[in-house]
N, C-alpha and C positions, 0 to 999 in steps of 0.2 A: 412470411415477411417479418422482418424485425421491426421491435417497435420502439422509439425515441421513450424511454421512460421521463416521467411526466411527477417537479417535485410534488408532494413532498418524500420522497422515495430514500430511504438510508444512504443508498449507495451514492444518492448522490451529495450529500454530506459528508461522507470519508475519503480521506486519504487515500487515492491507490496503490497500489502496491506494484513493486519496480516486476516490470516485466524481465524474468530469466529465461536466453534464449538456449541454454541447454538443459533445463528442469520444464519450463511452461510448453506446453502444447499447442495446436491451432493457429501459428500466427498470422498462415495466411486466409482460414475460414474467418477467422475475427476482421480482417481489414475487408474482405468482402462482404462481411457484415453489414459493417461498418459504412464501409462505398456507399451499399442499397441503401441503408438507413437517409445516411445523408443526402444521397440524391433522388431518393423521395419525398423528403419535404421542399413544398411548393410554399404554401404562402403564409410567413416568406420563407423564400428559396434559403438554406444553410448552408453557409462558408465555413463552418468548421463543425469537429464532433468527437467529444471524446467515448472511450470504452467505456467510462461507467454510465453514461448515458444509453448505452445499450444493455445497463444492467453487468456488465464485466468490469472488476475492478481492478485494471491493468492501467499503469501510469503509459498511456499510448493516446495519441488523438491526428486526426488526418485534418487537413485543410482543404478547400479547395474556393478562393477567394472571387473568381470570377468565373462567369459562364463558358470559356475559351480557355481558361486554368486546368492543370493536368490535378490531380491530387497528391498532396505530400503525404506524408506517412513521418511522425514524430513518434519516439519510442522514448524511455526515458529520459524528456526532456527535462532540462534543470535551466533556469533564467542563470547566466554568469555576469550578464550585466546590463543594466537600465539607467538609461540618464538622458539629459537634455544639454544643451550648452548652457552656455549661461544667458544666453539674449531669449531662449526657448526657457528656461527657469522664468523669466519675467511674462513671458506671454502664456506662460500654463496657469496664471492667476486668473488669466479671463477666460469666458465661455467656451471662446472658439476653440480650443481645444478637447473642449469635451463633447463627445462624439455620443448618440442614441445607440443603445446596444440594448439586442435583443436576446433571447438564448430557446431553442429549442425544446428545452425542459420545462421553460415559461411562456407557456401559447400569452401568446396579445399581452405579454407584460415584456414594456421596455423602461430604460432608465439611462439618465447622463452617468455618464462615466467618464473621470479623466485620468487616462493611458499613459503612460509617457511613448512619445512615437517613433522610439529608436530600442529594441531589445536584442540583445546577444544568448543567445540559446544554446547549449550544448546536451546533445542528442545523440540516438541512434537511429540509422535506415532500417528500413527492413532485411536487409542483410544482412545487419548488426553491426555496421562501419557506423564510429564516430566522427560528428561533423561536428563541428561549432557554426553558426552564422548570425550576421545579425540582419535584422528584418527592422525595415521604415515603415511610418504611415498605418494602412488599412493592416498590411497583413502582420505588423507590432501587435496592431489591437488584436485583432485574432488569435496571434501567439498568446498573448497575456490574460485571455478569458479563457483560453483551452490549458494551461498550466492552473487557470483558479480550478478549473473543474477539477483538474485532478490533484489539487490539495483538497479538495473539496468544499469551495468557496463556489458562490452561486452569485451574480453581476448584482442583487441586489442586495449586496453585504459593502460592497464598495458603494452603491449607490449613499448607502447610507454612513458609513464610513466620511464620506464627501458631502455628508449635507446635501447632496443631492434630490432628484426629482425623478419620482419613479410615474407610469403612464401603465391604463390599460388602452389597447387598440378596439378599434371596433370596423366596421364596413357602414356607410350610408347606403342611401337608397342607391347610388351611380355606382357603388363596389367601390369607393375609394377610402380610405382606408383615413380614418376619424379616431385622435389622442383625447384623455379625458386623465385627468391627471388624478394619482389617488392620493389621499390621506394619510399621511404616512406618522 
């Protein structure tokens, strides 16, 4: 079984490196890797993952944002564009926009983070066809925590970036899940 590496781990402080599909090897044991890793963690369940989180430093990470969601497969993705309107510029000054994000490599550590929730991505499939697309909302956010991984930005670097407010989780005696805010 693969394991979600856990920071403070190097790899996942650097930069990956652009996956070459006629020099790089494995891209289909890596995305199965990849699949198990991620659909093995349960709580909480993970909507996204990239390769250096399994230790591979390939600019590549999969999504899979709901329980009924197929998974995608992003290969050197690069953001082409990010923005808001302007009536969404005034409403990205207050909270509501900032969304609790949590990350796999940070058991029980989550933090506000504000997203913008409109991103344009140009990538490759695993076939190696390039797409462009842009992505709303939940799976924005998604896109835009799994491109920091693979500059190798870790969600509490924005957190803090943003003045932000970072949380460790915990379980009560009922299994439900108790924020405790740290020090930052």
């Amino acid at each position: 079984m693969v394991k979600i590496i856990s920071a403070p781990s190097a790899v996942l402080g650097q930069a990956a490196k652009p996956f070459d599909f006629k020099k790089d090897k494995g891209l289909v044991s890596l995305l199965k890797e990849m699949e198990k890793a991620l659909l093995s963690a349960s709580d909480p369940k993970g909507v996204g993952l990239a390769a250096p989180q399994i230790g591979k430093s390939f600019a590549i990470f999969i999504t899979k944002p709901s329980e009924k969601s197929k998974i995608s497969v992003f290969i050197n993705p690069r953001i082409v564009e990010s923005g808001q309107t302007s009536s969404q510029k005034s409403a990205v000054r207050s909270k509501k926009l900032r969304k609790l994000e949590g990350c796999l490599s940070l058991p029980n550590i989550w933090g506000e983070v504000l997203r913008s929730p409109k991103v344009t991505i140009s990538y490759q499939n695993a076939k190696g066809r390039n797409i462009t697309k842009t992505f709303n909302g939940f799976m924005a956010t998604i896109v835009q925590h799994e491109v920091d991984h693979l500059d190798g930005i870790l969600f509490p670097k924005r957190v803090l970036e943003q003045k932000g407010k970072l949380y460790k989780s915990s379980k009560d005696e009922k299994g439900q899940d108790e924020f405790e805010e740290l020090p930052i």
